[in-house]
C-alpha positions as CSV (number, residue, x, y, z in Angstrom):
1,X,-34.8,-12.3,20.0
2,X,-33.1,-15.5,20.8
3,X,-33.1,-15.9,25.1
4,X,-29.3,-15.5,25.8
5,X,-28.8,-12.6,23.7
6,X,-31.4,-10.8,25.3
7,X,-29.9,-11.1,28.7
8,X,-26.6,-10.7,27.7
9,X,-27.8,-7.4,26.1
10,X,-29.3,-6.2,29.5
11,X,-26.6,-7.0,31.6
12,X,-24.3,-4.9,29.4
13,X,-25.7,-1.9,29.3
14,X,-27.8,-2.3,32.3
15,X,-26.3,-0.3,35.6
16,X,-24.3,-2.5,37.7
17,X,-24.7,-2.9,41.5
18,X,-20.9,-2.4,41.7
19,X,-19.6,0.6,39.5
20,X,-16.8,-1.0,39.0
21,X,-17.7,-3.6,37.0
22,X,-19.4,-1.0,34.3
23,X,-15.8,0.9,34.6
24,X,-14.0,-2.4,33.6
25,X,-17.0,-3.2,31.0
26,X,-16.4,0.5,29.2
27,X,-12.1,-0.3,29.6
28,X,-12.7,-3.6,27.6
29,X,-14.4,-2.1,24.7
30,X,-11.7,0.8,24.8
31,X,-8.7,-1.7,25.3
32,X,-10.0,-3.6,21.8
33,X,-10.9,-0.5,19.8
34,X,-7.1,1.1,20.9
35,X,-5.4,-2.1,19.4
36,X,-7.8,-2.5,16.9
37,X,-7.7,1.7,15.8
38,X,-3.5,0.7,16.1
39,X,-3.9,-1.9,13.9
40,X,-5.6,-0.2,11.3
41,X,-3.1,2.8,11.3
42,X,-0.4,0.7,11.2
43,X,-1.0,-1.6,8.2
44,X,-2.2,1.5,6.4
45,X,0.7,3.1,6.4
46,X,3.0,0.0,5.7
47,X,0.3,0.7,2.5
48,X,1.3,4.2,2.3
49,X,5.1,3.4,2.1
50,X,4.3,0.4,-0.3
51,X,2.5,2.6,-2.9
52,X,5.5,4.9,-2.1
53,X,8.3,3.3,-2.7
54,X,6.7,2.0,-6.4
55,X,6.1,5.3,-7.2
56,X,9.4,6.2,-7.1
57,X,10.7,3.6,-9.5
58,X,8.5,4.1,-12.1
59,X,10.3,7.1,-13.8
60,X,13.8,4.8,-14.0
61,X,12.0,0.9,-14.4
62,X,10.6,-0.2,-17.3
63,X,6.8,-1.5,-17.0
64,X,7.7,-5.3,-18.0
65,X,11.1,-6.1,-18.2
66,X,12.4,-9.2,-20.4
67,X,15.8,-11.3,-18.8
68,X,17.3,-14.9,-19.0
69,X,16.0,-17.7,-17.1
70,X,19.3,-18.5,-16.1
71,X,23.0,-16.7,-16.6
72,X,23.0,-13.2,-17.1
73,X,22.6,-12.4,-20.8
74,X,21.2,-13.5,-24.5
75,X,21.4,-13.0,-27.3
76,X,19.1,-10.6,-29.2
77,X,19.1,-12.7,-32.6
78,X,16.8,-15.1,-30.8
79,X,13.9,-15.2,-33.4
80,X,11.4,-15.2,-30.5
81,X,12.4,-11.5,-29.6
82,X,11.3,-10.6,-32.6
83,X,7.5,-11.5,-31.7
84,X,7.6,-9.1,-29.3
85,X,7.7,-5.9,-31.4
86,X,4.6,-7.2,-32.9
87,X,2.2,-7.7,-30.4
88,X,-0.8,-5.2,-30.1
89,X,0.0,-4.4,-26.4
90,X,3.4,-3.9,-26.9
91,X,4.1,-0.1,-27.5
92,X,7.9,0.4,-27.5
93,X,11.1,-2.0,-27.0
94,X,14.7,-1.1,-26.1
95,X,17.6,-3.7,-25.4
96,X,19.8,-3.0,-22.6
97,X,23.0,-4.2,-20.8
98,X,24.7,-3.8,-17.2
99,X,27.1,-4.9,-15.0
100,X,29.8,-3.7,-12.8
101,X,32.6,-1.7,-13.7
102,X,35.3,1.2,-12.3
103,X,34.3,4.8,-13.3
104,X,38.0,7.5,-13.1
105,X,37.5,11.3,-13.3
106,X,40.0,13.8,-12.2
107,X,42.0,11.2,-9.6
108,X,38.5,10.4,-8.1
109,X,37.2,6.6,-8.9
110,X,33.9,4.8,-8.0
111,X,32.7,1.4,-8.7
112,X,29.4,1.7,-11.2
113,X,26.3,-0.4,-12.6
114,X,27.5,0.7,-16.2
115,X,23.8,0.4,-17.9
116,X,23.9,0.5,-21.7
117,X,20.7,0.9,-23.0
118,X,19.7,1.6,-27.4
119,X,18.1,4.5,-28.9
120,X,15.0,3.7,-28.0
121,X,15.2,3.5,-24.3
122,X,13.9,6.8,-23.6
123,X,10.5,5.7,-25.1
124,X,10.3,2.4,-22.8
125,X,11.2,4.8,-19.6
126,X,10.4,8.1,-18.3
127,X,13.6,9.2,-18.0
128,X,13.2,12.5,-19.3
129,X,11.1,13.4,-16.3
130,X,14.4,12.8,-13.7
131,X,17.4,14.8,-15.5
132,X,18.9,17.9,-14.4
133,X,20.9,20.0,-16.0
134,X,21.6,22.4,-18.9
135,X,22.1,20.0,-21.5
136,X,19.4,17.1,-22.9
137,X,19.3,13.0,-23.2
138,X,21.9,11.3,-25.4
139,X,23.7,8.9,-25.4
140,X,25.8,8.8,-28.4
141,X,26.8,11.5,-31.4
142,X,28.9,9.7,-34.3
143,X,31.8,8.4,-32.7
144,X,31.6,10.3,-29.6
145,X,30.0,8.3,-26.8
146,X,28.1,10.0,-23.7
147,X,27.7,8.9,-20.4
148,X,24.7,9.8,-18.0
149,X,25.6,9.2,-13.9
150,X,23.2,9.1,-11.3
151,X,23.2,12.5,-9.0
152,X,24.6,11.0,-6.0
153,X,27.4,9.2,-8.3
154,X,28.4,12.7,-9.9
155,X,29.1,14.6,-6.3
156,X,31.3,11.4,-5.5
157,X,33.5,11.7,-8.7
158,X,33.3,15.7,-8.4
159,X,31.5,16.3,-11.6
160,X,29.1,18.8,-12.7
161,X,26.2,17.7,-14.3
162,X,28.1,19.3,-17.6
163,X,31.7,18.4,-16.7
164,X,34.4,18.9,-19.0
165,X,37.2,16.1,-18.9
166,X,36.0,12.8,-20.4
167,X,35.2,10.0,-17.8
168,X,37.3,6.9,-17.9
169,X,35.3,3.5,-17.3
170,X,37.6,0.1,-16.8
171,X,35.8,-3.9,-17.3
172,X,37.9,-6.7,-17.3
173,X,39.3,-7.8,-20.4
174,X,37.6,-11.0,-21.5
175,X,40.4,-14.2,-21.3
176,X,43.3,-12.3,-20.8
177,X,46.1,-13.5,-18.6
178,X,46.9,-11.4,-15.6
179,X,50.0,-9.4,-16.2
180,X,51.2,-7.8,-13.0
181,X,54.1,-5.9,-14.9
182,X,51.3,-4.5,-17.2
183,X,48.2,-4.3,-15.4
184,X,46.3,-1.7,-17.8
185,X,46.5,-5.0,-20.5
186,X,43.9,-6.9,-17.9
187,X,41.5,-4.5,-18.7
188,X,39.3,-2.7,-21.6
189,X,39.4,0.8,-21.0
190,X,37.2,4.0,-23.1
191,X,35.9,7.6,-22.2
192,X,32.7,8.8,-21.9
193,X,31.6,12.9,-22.8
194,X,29.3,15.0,-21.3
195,X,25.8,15.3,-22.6
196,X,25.5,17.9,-20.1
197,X,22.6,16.2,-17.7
198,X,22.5,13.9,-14.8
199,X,19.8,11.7,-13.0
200,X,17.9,11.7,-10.1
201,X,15.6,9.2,-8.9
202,X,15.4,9.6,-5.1
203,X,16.7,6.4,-4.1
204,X,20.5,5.1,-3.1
205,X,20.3,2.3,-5.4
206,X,20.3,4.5,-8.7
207,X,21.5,7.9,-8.0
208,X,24.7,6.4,-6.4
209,X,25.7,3.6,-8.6
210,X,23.9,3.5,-12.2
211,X,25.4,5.1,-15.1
212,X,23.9,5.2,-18.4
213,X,25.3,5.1,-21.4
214,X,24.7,3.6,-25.2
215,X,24.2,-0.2,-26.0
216,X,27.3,-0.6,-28.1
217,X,29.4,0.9,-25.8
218,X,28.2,-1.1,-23.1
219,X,28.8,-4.3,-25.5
220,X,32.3,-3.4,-26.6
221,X,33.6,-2.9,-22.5
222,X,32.2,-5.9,-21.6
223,X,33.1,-8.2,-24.8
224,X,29.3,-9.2,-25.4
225,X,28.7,-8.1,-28.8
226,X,25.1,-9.1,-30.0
227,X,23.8,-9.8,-26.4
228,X,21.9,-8.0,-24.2
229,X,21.1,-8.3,-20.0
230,X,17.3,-7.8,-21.0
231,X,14.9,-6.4,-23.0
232,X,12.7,-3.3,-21.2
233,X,9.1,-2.7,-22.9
234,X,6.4,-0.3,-22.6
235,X,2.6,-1.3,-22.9
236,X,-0.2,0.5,-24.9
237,X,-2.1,3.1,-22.7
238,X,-4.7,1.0,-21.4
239,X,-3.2,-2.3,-21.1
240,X,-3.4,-4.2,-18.3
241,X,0.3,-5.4,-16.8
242,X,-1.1,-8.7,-15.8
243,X,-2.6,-9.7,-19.4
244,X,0.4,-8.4,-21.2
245,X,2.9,-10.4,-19.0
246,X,0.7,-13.7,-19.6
247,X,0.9,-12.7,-23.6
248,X,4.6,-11.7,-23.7
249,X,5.7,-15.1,-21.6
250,X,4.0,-17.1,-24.1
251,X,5.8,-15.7,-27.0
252,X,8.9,-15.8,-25.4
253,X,8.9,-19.4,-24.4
254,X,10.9,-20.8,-21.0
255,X,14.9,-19.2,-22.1
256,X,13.4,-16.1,-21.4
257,X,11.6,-14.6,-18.3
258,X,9.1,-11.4,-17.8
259,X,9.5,-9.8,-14.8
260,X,6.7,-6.5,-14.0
261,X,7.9,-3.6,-11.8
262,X,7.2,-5.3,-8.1
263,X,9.7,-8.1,-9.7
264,X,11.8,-6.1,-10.8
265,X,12.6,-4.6,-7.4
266,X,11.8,-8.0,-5.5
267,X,14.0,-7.6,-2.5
268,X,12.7,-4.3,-1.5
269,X,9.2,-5.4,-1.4
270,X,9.7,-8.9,-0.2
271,X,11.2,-6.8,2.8
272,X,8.2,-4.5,3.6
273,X,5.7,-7.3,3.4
274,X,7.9,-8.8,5.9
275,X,7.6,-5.7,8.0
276,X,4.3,-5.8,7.6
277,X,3.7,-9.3,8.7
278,X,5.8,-8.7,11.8
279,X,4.3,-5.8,12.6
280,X,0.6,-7.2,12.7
281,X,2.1,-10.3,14.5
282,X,3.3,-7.8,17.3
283,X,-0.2,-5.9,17.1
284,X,-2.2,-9.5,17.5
285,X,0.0,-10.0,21.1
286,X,-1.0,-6.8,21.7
287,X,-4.8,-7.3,21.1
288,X,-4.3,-10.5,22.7
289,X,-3.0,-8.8,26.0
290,X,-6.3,-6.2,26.1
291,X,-8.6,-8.8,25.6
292,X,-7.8,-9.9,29.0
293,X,-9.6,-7.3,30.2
294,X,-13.2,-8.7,28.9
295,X,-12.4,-12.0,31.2
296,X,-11.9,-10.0,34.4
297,X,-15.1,-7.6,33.1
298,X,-17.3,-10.7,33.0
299,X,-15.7,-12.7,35.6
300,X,-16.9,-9.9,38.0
301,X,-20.2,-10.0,36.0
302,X,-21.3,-13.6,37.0
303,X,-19.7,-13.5,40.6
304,X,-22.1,-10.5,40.7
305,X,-24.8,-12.3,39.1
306,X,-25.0,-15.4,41.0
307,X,-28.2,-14.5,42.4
308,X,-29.8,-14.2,38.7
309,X,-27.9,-17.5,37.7
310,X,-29.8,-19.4,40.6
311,X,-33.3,-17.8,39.7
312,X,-32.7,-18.6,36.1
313,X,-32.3,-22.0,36.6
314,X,-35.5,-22.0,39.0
315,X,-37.5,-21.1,35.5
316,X,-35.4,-23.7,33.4
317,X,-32.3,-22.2,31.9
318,X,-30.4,-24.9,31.6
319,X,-26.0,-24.6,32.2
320,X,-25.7,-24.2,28.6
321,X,-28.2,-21.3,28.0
322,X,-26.7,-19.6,30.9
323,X,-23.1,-20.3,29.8
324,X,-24.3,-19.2,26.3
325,X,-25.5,-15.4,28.0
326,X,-22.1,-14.5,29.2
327,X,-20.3,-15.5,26.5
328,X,-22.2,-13.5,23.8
329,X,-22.0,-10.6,26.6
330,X,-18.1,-11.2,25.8
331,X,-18.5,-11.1,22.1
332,X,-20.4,-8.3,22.3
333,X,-18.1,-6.1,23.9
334,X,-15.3,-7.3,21.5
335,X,-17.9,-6.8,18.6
336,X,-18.3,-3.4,19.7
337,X,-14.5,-2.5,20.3
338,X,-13.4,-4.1,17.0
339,X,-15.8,-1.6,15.5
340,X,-15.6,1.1,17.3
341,X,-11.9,0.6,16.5
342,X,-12.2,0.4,13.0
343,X,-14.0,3.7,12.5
344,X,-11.6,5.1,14.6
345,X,-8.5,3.9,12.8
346,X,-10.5,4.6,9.4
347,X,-11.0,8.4,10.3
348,X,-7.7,8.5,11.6
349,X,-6.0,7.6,8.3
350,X,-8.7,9.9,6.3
351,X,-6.9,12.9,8.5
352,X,-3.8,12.1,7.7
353,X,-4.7,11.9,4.3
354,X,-5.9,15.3,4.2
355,X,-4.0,17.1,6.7
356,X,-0.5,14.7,7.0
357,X,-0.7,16.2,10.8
358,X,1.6,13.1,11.5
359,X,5.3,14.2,10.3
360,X,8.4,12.3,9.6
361,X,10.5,15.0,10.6
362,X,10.8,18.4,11.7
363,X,13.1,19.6,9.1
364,X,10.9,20.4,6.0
365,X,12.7,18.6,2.8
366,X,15.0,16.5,4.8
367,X,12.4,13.1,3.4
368,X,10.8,12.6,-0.2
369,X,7.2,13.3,1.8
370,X,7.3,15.3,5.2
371,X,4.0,13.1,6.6
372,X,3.6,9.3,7.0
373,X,2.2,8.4,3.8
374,X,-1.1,6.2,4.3
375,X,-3.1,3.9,1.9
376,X,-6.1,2.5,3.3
377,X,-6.7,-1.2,1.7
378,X,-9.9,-3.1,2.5
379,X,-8.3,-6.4,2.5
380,X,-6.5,-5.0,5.7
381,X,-9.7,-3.7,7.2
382,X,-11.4,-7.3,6.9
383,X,-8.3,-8.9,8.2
384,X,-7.8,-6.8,11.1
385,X,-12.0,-7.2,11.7
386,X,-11.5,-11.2,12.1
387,X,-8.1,-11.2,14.0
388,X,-10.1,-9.2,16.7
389,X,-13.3,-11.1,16.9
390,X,-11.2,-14.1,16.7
391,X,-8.4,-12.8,19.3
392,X,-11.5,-11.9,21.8
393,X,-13.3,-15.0,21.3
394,X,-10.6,-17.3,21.7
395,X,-9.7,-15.5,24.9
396,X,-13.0,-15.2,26.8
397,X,-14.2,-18.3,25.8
398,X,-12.0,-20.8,28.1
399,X,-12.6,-18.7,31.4
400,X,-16.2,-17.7,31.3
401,X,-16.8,-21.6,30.6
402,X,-14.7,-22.7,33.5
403,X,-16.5,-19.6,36.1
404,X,-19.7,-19.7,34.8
405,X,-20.0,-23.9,34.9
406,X,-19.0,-24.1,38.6
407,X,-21.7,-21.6,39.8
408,X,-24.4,-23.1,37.6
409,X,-23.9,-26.1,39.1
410,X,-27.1,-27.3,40.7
């Protein structure tokens, strides 16, 4: 065992002549295992909401979704598309089309995210898993053509889920000349019937804006006949997203972009990695605030020590060994924190895993889960491992030189 580290080891957990020094020792390793347990819990369930939130988009997003590189829509006799259909980790492929337009019912009018979407679109989506109500998916029935809202969209325009009076959607007319005397002429107007369900995904965006109804309709409101907003596809059982995103973009070419689920919703999650980051950046000032405390532990330590510092040097320690003892006294309290800390934060999430003791609310059903959701990700546990040994290092490192050079001076 290397000469420093053996000292350093003995003056930790050897009994001090003034107590208080071993009190300050035992709040040091505390004051890094509290931020370092906080830490842990933290990111974890910034995890938990992550794994969350894309768990609730699956049953509405498709698992690769196909748009333009630039504009808004194509055309779906590009040859290209056609490739698709037959690769081996492609299972299904439905066409869809959405923008805004203005929903009527009964007096009542809300601006929409009309979605058209083909036949086939209930095979690309689970869709089927989210609808309520007495009557069953379709979209279209001959010449009658059905319209699907979102929940939250429904209890705005005061409809059932089966209503009765045929909902009036509005788009601007393609190229027509604004005609104040006759302002209906400005714009393409058609009903949509009941199929007797609505939506429900859970989240604002959806439930409150989308309606669903069929591609052609979509195509004749919005003057786009033959084009499509993308192209939503469903991989084989088995398939991995990555691989099939790398195959797909090759047959498509650079017109055409492929876009998986985290892309698809790229605003939400670029802002909870954000959160995230922030969050461990407040944490590290934390950490860097307790780690304080090892300076004034060992500063006390080789004032108290002075005594052993002279005799050492009597037997040939020179400044740097003895320098060298105190500070790998400092990592080893921060060593013993950070892990201390980590098992604590580790347990801690298990708990909540199992037992969700920590609630969002005290109403039950007023949130999608009633406790903090938590995901425990090693990448997190290794990064939080470094930041402490680093944070502690860094900060114990500059003042036990400083003290520890001025009394070993000969």
């Amino acid at each position: 065992m290397a000469f420093p580290f053996y000292i350093a080891r003995r003056y930790l957990f050897a009994r001090k002549s003034h107590h208080a020094i071993n009190i300050i020792s035992i709040v040091s390793v505390l004051g890094v295992a509290v931020a370092t347990m906080a830490m842990v819990c933290v990111l974890s369930i910034f995890n938990g909401f992550h794994g969350l939130v894309a768990s609730l988009f699956t049953a509405f997003d498709p698992e690769l979704k196909i748009i333009p590189a630039e504009g808004k829509t194509f055309s779906l006799d590009k040859p290209e598309l056609g490739k698709i259909k037959t690769l081996s980790c492609v299972e299904a492929v439905s066409a869809s089309l959405e923008q805004r337009a203005l929903a009527r019912y009964n007096g009542r009018q809300a601006m929409v995210t009309l979605k058209g979407v083909d036949d086939n679109y209930s095979h690309t989506t689970e869709i089927s898993q989210i609808l309520y109500g007495p009557g069953r998916f379709m979209l279209h029935a001959d010449v009658m053509e059905f319209g699907i809202p979102g929940l939250r969209l429904a209890a705005a325009l005061g409809m059932d889920a089966d209503f009765i009076d045929p909902l009036q959607i509005y788009t601007p007319a393609a190229g027509a000349r604004v005609n104040l005397m006759a302002p209906d002429e400005n714009f393409n107007m058609d009903e949509l019937n009941s199929p007797g369900v609505v939506f429900s995904v859970g989240q604002k965006k959806y439930d409150q804006d989308y309606l669903l109804c069929s591609l052609g309709f979509a195509q004749r409101m919005f003057d786009k006949d033959g084009e499509a907003s993308s192209l939503e596809i469903k991989l084989r059982y088995g398939t991995a997203v990555s691989d099939a995103k790398s195959q797909i973009q090759q047959a498509l070419g650079k017109d055409l972009r492929v876009v998986d689920r985290y892309e698809q919703q790229e605003d939400v999650f670029r802002i909870m990695k954000v959160e995230k980051y922030l969050a461990y950046i407040f944490l590290t000032f934390i950490l860097f605030i307790a780690s304080f405390n090892i300076v004034g532990s060992l500063s006390m330590l080789i004032i108290e020590k002075k005594k052993d510092i002279a005799t050492l040097r009597n037997l040939g320690a020179n400044s740097s060994q003895i320098q060298k003892i105190f500070l790998l006294e400092g990592r080893i309290i921060s060593l013993s924190g950070a892990l201390l800390g980590i098992i604590a934060g580790i347990a801690l999430c298990i708990m909540q895993q199992q037992y969700g003791f920590l609630k969002l609310g005290d109403k039950t059903g007023a949130f999608i889960v009633e406790a903090y959701p938590v995901i425990i990700n090693p990448w997190d546990i290794v990064i939080v491992f470094v930041t402490v040994v680093a944070v502690s290092f860094l900060v114990s490192w500059y003042p036990v030189r400083y003290i520890s050079k001025r009394l070993t001076q000969p």
